[in-house]
Each structure stands twice: as C-alpha cells, then as structure tokens.
DONUZA-286863 format. One line per 3 residues: number of its first residue (from 1); their letters; for each residue x, y, z of C-alpha. Coordinates in nm, 4 decimals. Example, Ala and Ser with C-alpha at 12.3 -4.5 7.8 and 13.67 -1.06 7.14 Angstrom:
2
1	AS	1.2300 -0.4500 0.7800 ~ 1.3670 -0.1060 0.7140
//
This chain:
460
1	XXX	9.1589 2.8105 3.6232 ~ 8.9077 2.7137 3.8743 ~ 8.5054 2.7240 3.9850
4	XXX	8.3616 2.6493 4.3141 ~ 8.0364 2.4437 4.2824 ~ 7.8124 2.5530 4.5429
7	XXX	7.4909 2.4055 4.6602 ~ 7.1489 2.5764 4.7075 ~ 6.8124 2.3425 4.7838
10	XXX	6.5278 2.5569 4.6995 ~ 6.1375 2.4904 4.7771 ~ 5.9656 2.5305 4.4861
13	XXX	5.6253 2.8130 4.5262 ~ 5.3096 2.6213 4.4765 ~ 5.0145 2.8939 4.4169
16	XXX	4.6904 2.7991 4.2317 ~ 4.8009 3.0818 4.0131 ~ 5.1246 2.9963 3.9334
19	XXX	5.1341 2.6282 3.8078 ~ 5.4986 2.4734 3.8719 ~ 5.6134 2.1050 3.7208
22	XXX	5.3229 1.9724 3.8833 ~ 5.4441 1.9931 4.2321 ~ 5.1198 2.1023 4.3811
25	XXX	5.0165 1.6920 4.4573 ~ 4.8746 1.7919 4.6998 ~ 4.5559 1.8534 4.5382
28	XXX	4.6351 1.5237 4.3883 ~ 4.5946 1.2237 4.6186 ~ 4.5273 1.4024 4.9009
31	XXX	4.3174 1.7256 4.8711 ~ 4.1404 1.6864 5.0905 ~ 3.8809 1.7899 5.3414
34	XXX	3.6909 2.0838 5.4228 ~ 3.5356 2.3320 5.7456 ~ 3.4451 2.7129 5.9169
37	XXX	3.2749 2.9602 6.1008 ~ 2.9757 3.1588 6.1027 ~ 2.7482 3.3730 6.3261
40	XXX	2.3833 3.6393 6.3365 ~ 2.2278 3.8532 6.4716 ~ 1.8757 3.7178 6.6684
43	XXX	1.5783 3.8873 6.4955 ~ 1.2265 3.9072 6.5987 ~ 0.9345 3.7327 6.4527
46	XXX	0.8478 4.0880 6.2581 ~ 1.2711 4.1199 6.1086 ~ 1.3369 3.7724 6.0209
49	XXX	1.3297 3.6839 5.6844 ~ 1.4834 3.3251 5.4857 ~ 1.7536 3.4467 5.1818
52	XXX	1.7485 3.1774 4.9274 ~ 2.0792 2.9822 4.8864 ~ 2.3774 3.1649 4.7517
55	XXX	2.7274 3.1027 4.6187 ~ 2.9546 3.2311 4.8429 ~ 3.3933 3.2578 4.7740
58	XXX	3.6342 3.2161 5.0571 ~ 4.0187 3.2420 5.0215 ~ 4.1113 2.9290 5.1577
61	XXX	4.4703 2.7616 5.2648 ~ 4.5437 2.3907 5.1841 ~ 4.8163 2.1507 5.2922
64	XXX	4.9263 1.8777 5.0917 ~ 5.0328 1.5687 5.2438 ~ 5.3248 1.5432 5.3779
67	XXX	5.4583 1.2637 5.1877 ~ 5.3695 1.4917 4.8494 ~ 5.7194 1.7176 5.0397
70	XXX	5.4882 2.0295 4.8728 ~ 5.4097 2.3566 4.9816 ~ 5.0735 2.5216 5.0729
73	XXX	4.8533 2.6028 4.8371 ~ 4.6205 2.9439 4.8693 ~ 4.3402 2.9379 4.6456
76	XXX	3.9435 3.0379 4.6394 ~ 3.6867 2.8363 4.7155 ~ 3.3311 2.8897 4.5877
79	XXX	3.0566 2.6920 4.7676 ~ 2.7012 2.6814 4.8194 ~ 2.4545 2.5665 5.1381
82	XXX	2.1348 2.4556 5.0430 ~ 1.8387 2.2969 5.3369 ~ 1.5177 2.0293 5.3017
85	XXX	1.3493 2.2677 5.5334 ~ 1.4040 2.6769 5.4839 ~ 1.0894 2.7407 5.8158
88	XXX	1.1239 2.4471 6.0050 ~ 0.9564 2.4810 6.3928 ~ 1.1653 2.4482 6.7178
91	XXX	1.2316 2.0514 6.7728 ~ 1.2295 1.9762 6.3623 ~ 1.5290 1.8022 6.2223
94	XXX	1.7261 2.0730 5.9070 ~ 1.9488 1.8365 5.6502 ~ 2.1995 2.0683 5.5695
97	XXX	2.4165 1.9964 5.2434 ~ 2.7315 2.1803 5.1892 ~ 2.8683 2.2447 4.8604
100	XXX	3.2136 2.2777 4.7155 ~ 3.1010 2.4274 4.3489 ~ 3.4833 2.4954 4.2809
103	XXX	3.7467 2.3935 4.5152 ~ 4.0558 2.5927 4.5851 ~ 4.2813 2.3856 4.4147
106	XXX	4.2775 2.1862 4.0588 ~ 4.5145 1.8864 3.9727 ~ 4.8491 2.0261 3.9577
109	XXX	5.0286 1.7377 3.8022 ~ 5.0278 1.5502 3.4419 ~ 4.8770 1.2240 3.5956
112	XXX	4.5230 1.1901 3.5578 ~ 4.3388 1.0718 3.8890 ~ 4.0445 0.7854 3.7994
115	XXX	3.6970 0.8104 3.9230 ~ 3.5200 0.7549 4.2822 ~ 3.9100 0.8009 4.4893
118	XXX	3.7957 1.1394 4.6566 ~ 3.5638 1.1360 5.0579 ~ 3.5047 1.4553 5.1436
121	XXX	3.3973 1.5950 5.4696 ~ 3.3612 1.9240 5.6405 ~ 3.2073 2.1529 5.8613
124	XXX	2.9241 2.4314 5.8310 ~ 2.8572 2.6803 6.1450 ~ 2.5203 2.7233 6.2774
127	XXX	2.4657 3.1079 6.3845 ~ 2.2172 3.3323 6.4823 ~ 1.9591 3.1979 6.7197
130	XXX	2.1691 2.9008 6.7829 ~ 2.5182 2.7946 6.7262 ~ 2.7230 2.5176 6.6369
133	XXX	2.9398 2.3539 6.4461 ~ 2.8089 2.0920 6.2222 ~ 3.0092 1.8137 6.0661
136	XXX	2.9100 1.7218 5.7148 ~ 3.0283 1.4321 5.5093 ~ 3.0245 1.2677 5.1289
139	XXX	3.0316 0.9902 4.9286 ~ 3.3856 0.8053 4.7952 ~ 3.2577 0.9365 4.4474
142	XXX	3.3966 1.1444 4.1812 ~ 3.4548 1.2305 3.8188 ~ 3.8157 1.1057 3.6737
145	XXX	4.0290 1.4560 3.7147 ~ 4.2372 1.4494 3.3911 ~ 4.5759 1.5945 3.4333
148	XXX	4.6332 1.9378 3.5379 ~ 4.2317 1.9297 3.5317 ~ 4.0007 2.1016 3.7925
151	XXX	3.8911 1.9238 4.0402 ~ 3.5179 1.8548 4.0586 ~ 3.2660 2.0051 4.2663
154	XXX	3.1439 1.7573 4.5548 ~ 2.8589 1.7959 4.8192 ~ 2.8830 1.7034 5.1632
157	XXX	2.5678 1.6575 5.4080 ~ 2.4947 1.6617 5.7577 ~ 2.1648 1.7532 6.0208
160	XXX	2.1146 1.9537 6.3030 ~ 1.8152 1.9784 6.5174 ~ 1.6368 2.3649 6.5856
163	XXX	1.6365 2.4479 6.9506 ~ 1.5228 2.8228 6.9570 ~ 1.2828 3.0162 6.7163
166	XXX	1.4745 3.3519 6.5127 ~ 1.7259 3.3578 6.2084 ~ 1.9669 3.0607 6.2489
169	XXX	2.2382 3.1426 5.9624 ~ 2.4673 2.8831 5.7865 ~ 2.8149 2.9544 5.6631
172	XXX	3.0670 2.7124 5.5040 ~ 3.3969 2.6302 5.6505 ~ 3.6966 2.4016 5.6618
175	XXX	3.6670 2.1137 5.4998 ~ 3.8999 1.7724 5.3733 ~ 3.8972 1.5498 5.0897
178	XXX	4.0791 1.2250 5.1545 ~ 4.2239 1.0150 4.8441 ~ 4.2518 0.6825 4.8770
181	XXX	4.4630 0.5997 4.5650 ~ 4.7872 0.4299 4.5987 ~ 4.8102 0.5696 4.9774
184	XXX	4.5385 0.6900 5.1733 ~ 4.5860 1.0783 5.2095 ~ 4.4351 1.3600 5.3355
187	XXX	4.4558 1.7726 5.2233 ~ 4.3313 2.0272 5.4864 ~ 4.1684 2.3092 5.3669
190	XXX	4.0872 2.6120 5.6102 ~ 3.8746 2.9227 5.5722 ~ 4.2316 3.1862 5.5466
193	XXX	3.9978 3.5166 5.7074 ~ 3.6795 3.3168 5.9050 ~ 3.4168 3.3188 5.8979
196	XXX	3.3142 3.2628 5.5804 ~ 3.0239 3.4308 5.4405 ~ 2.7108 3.3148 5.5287
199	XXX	2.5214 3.1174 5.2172 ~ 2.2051 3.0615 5.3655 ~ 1.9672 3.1712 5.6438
202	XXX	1.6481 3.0429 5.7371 ~ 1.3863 3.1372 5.9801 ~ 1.2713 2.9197 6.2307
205	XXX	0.9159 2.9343 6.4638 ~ 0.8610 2.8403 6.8022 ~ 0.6849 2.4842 6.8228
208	XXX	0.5427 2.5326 7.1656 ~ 0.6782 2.1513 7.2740 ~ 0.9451 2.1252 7.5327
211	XXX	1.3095 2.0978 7.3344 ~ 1.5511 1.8356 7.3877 ~ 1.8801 2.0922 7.3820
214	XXX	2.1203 1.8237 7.4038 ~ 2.4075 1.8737 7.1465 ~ 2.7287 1.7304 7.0255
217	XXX	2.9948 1.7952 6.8076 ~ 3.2750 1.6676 6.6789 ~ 3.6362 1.6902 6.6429
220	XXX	3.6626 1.5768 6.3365 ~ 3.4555 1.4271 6.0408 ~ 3.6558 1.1114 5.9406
223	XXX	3.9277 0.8802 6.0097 ~ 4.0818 0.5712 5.9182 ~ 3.9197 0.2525 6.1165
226	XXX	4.0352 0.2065 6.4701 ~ 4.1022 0.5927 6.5233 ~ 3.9489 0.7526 6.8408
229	XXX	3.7116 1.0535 6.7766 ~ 3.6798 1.3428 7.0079 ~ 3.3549 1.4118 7.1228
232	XXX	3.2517 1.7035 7.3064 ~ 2.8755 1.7753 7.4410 ~ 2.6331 1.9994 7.6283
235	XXX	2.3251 2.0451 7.8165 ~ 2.2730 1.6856 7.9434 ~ 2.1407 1.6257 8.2834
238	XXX	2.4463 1.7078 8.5093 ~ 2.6235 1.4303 8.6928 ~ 2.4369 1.1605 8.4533
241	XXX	2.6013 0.8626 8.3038 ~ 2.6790 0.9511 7.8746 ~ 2.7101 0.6828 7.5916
244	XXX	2.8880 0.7468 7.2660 ~ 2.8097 0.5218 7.0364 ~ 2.8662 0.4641 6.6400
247	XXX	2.5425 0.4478 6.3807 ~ 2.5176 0.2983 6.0416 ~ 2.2044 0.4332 5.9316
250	XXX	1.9677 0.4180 6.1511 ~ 2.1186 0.0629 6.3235 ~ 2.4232 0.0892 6.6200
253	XXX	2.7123 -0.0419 6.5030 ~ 2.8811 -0.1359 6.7987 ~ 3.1529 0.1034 6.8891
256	XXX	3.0627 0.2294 7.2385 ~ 3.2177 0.4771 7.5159 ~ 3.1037 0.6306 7.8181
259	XXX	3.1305 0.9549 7.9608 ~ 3.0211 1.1478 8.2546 ~ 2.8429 1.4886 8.2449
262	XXX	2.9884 1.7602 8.4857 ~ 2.7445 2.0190 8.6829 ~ 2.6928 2.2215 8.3859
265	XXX	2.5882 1.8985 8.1750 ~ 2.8977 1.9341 7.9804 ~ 3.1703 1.6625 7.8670
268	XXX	3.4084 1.5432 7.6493 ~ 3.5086 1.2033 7.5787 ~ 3.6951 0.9952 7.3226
271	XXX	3.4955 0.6803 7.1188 ~ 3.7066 0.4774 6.8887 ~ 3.5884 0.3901 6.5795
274	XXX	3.6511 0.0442 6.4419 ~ 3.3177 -0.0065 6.2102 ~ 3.3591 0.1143 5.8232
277	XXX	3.0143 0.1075 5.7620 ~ 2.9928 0.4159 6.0598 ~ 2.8014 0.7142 5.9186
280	XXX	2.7650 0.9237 6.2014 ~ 2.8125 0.9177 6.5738 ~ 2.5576 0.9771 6.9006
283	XXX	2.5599 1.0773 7.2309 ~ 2.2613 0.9898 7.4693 ~ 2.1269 0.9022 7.8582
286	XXX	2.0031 0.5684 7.9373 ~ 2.0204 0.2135 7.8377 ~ 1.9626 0.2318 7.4315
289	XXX	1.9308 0.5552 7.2112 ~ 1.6624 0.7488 7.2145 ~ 1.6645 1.0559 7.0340
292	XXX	1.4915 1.2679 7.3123 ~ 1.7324 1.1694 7.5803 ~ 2.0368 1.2141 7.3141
295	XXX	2.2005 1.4415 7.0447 ~ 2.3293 1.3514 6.6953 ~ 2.3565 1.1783 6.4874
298	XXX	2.6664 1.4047 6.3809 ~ 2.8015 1.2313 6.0354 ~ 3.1048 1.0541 6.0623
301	XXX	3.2982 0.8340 5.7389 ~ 3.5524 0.5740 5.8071 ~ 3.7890 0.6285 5.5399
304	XXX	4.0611 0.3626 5.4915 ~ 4.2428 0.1145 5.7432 ~ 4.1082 -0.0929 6.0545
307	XXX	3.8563 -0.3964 5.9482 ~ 3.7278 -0.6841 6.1176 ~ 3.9922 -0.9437 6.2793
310	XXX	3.9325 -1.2721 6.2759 ~ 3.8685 -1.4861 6.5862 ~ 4.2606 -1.6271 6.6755
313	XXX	4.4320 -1.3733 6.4749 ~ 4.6292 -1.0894 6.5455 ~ 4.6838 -0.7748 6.3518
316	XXX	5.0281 -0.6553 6.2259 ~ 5.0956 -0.3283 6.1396 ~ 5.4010 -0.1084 6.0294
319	XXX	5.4818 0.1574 5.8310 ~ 5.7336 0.3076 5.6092 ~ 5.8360 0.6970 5.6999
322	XXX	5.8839 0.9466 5.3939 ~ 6.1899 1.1022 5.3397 ~ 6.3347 1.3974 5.1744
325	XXX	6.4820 1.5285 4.8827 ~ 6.8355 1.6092 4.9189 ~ 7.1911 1.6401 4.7424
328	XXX	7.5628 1.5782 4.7803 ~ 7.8725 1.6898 4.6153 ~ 8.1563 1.4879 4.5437
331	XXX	8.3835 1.8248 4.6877 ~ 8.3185 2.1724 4.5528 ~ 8.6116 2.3253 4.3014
334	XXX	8.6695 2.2495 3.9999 ~ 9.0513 2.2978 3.7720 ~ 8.9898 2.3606 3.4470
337	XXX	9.2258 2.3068 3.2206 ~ 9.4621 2.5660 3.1151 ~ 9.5113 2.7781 2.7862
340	XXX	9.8068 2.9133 2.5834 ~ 9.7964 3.2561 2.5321 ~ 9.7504 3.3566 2.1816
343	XXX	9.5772 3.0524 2.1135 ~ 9.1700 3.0744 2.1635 ~ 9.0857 2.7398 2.2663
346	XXX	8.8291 2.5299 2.5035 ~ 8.9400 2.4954 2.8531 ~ 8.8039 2.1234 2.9648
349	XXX	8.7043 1.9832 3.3000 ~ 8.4723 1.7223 3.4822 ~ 8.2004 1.8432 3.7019
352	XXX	8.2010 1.7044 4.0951 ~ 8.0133 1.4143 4.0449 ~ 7.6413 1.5185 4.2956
355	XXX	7.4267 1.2870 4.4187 ~ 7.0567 1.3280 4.4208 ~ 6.7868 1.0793 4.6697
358	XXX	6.4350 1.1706 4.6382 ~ 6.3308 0.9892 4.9112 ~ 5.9734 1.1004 4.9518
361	XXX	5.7689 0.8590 4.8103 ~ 5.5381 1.0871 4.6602 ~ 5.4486 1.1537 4.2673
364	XXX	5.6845 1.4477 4.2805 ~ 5.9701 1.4510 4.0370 ~ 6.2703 1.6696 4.0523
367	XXX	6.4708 1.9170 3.8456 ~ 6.8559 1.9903 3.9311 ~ 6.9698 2.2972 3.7410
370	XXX	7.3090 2.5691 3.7338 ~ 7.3867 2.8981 3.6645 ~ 7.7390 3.0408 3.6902
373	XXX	7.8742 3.4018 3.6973 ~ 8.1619 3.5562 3.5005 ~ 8.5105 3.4696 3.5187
376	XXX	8.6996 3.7384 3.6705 ~ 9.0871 3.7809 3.6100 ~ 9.3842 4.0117 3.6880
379	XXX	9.3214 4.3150 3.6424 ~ 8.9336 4.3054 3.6268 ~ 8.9884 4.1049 3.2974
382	XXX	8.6549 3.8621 3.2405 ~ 8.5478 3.6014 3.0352 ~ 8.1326 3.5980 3.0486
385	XXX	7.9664 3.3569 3.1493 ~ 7.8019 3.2417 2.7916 ~ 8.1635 3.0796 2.7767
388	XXX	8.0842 2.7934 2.9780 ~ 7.9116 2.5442 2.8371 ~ 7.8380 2.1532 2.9574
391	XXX	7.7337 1.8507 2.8089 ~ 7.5560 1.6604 3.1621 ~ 7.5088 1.2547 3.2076
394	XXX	7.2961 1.1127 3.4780 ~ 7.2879 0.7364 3.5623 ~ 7.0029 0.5676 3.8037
397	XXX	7.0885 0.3496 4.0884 ~ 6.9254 0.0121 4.0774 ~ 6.5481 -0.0500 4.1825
400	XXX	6.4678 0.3238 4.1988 ~ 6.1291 0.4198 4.0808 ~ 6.2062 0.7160 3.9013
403	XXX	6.4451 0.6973 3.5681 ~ 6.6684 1.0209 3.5200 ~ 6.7306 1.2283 3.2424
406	XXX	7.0283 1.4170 3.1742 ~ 6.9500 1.7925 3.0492 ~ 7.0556 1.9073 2.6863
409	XXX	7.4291 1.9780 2.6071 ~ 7.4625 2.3908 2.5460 ~ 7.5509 2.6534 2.7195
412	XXX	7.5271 2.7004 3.0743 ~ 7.5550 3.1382 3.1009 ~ 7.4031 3.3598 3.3771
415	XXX	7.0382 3.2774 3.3380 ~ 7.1298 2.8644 3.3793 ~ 7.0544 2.5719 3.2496
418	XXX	6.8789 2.2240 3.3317 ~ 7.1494 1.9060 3.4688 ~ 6.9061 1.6619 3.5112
421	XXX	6.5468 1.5821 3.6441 ~ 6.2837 1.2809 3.6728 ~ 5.9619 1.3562 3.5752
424	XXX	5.6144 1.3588 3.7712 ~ 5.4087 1.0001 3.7830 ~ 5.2031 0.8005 4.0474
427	XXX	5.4989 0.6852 4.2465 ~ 5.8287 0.8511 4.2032 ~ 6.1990 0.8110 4.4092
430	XXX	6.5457 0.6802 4.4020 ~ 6.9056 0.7685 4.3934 ~ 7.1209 0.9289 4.1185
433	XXX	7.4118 1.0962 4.0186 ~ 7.5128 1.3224 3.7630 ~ 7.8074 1.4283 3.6016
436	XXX	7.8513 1.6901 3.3218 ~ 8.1522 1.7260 3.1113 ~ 8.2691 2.1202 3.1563
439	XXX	8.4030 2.3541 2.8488 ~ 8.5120 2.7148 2.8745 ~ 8.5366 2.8842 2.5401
442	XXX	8.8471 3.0805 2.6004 ~ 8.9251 3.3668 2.3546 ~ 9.2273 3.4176 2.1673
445	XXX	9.5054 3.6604 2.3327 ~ 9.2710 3.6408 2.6801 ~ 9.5220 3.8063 2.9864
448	XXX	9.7142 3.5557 3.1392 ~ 9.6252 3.4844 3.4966 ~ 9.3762 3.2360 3.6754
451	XXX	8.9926 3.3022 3.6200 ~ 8.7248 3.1998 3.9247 ~ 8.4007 3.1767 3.8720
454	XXX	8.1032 3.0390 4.0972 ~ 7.8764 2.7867 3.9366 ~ 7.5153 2.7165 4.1645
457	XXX	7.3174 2.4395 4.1566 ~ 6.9962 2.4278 4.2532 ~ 6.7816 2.1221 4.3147
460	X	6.3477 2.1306 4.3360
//
C-alpha cells in the first residue's frame, strides 16, 4: 500500500477583514507611513467659500516589511485635515495638520507593541488655486497597541506658504509609520483610487505685497541618518546658485548641498541627511537663509541609524539579509504496511521525515498542515480518507528562536489536520523537522489489491 507526500507552500491572505494567525506584522513593527493627491476648481472672490474640517475615508493599500515575509494589506483609512489659519492673505504661512483618526490596519498579531515606537509621516496635496504636495511629519509617540488591538490615531503636521488668492483645497494622501522596536521598519500606505477626498478647503485673499513663489518638495518625509533626500524645486531665479540645507527648528543644522537652477528656475538635487535632530529641510539663494529668497521649511524626521562619529574613528556597518520560509522532504512515497484479508486491522508507516527553516527573522510563526484523499483500489474499491490517522513529533534544531509544537494525534481525513507550527512572538526562526507516525484503519474483508492515496502538505 502506498501514498505520495506532495508539497504545496501557500501564502497565507492577509485582509483587515479576515484576521489570519497574526500574520499581518506588518501593521506591527512596521506600519508605517502615510501620503496623496488632491486638486479644485479656482473660484472667484463672489464663489469661494471655507468648509469646516471633515472626516474623510480612503481605501488604502499597505506593505509590510519585507522581513515580516507578509502580504498586503487593503484596508480604510479615515482621516481628518484641520489649519491655524482657514482666510489667510497671499504671502501668510497655513500649518497644516493631517490626521489619521483610524488607520487602515490594526495589530494583527498576539504581541502587544509598548508605547512611543511609532514616527509617522505623510503627505497632504495642495489644490485649487495652488498646488503641491506637502510633506507632513509626527512625533515618536504612541499609546501601547495591545494585541490584535487597533492601532491609534496619530497626527502629522507640516506648512505651506499661500502664493495666489481663490479656494486652495487640502486632501490627505500616502502616508508611513516607521517602528523602531527591535528593528527599525517601515509600512507604506497608499491612497488605492487617488485622490483622496478633499477634508478641508479654505479661502485665501490677495495681500497686495509682491510673493516670494519659490517652492520645494520632497521625495520623501523621513529616513534613517546618513540617507540622501531628493529635493526637487521651482520658480527660483534661473541660472542662480541653490542651497539645500537641514533645519532643527528654527537653527541650520549643518547638512548642506548645492544645486543649480535651469532657465525655467527649476531643479532637483540630492542633500544627505546626517543630523537626527533635522525637522525639516530648505532650499534658498544667497549666502545664509532667508525666507524671501528661499522655500520651506518642508518637515523632515530622521528616524533611526547614522549619529555623530567621533574624531579618529571609523564607522562599521553590516547587515544581516532575511530569508524565507521554506520546506524539504526526506523523498515523497510512503509503504504502508500490509493487511490480511479477513482480518480488519491498522496498516502502519513512518511519514518522510520534512524539514521546515523559517528564516525570516520576523515575529511570524508558522503552521505545517495535511490533508489526504481516498484510497482507491482494484476495481474502484476505496477506503476513505477518515481511515488515516497520525500521531506527528517535531524536534527543534539547536539555537533557533522559535520552539515547535507537534499537532494533536487524530485523524488526518479530507478536510486535514495540523503537523506542527511555532507560534507568533517578537522574534521568531529556526530549523525543524517533523515526523508523524502513519495508521490506516483497514476494514475487515477490504478487496485485496494495493491502495494509493495522495497526502498534501501545506506549510504558511
């Protein structure tokens, strides 16, 4: 009598809506960040009219880190963009704070995540009479997130100065919240159908000065110390001479670049980033800043890495790649042993011995579990597949993070049955292998002939 063993990796679905083992991490260490895309319609003095602040929901589409080895997650997100100034003139300075009342994911795993772990950062699109996109960015602060807990609602803030009078609407976007716990990681989250809807508009008046019109904006909103930052800006003086520079506050923090405008007093440059106190970044003509010869500050947060390095010392670094997770059989057919006829009795065999490595590094566990179908016979004779039954062992290689744990002895039947697994935690990996002990309850008087049968293991 004999059963192939076949093999079938499967990626386990990861939906807001349909919670799985906790493999949705991502939302975990990583969930991160945020941004979008917004626009209006220019209305005259007589039309334009401010709309208070309103909660607006997005479908959104976040990916977990890498590491986590999980799928996207699609989700909504409900957010909110309030201003300090709802009629500011042209040449005022709006603070513009952006919102996540519920983000689009919640913790998907039993380990509870402590307190102030979470930067977020984002973007929120300027329409109407002007456009742009502004970067926004928040505090390292949160609420502990107990397990399988929403995540908390965080606020992100940023400024942008009013170049033309009209209805200038604001719309939330993308946005990322980077975890540094155990591992600095980051979770993108996207607007899935931009733009978003727009959450706030407010009406601006002409202030009869001349405008500075000089703007800048950002590739992104954070990075890890030492990263370069793409900046990209418009209507300088053509052909002149363009500093980037890094602000903490209102003092330069001495990360510097410079850039040359083209004919249309455009450019694009790179400044790299070394300061963690950096909360924003500028562009501007001339010697020193000067906020009418310059644009920005656009708000910037160092989040993890980089630091100051001592005079006569040198700075190592390395890094350790994540893996995947991944199984092997010790061969794939199995002889059972065989029966008298007439006499009803088990028919006994070892499983191929597989071997699982989670190599991933992540707080992922994994489950390893088998179905099998009927034994078929001569003749169309079958023995069902309730008939099978195992009793499963699983042993864990030295030094491995994780600790395995053999599924319950019973029977294995059409709609399967767990091998083995490790649970979820902060840090999970390491090698394995399980066995199982295989019984086939053979029935008294069964036709003689050899009975196949095609058990499937699947590993998540």
């Amino acid at each position: 009598m004999r059963s192939a063993v076949r093999r079938s990796d499967s990626r386990r679905s990861c939906r807001r809506n349909r919670p799985d083992r906790g493999r949705r991490w991502v939302a975990v260490l990583g969930v991160g960040a945020l941004v979008v895309t917004g626009g209006g319609l220019l209305a005259g003095p007589a039309q334009a009219r401010a709309t208070a602040a309103v909660a607006v929901d997005f479908p959104t589409h976040c990916i977990p880190p890498a590491i986590a080895g999980l799928p996207p997650i699609d989700g909504t997100t409900s957010a909110e963009i309030t201003v300090d100034n709802a009629a500011p003139k042209v040449g005022d300075t709006v603070t513009v704070t952006y919102t996540v009342v519920k983000p689009a994911a919640s913790n998907p795993v039993d380990l509870a995540l402590p307190a102030d772990i979470m930067t977020p950062t984002g973007k929120v699109t300027v329409g109407g009479a002007q456009s742009a996109a502004l970067t926004v960015a928040g505090p390292k602060k949160n609420a502990p997130v107990p397990g399988k807990g929403d995540f908390p609602s965080f606020s992100m803030t940023g400024a942008f100065t009013v170049t033309a009078p009209g209805e200038i609407t604001l719309s939330p976007g993308d946005y990322n919240i980077h975890t540094s716990y155990l591992m600095e990681l980051d979770t993108p989250c996207t607007v899935t159908d931009p733009p978003a809807p727009v959450s706030r508009t407010i009406i601006a008046t002409d202030g009869g000065g001349q405008v500075n019109e000089r703007a800048i904006q950002l590739g992104t909103a954070s990075g890890a110390a030492g990263d370069p930052v793409t900046v990209t800006g418009s209507k300088f003086t053509p052909g002149a001479s363009v500093t980037l520079a890094g602000r903490a506050g209102d003092a330069p923090t001495g990360d510097t670049a410079t850039v040359t405008a083209d004919d249309s007093g455009s450019f694009t440059g790179h400044l790299t980033v070394n300061a963690p106190a950096t909360t924003g970044i500028v562009a501007y003509e001339g010697a020193d800043w000067d906020g009418a010869r310059g644009a920005g500050p656009q708000a910037y947060t160092v989040t993890g890495g980089g630091g100051e390095i001592p005079d006569g010392s040198q700075k190592l670094t390395s890094s350790v790649k994540p893996g995947t997770l991944s199984m092997a059989q010790d061969g794939d057919s199995v002889a059972l042993s065989a029966v008298d006829f007439g006499q009803g009795r088990a028919s006994t065999g070892a499983l191929r011995t597989v071997t699982v490595q989670d190599f991933r590094g992540g707080p992922a566990g994994w489950s390893l579990t088998g179905k099998v179908t009927d034994f078929t016979g001569p003749g169309g004779a079958t023995i069902g597949a309730s008939a099978l039954g195992w009793s499963p062992a699983c042993a864990t290689k030295p030094g491995s993070p994780s600790t395995c744990a053999a599924g319950s002895e019973g029977t294995v039947g059409s709609a399967g049955a767990t091998l083995a697994s490790t649970p979820d935690g902060a840090f999970t990996g390491g090698a394995f292998t399980v066995d199982a002990r295989l019984s086939l309850d053979v029935p008294a008087y069964t036709a003689p002939g050899a009975y196949t049968a095609v058990l499937t293991l699947t590993l998540t």
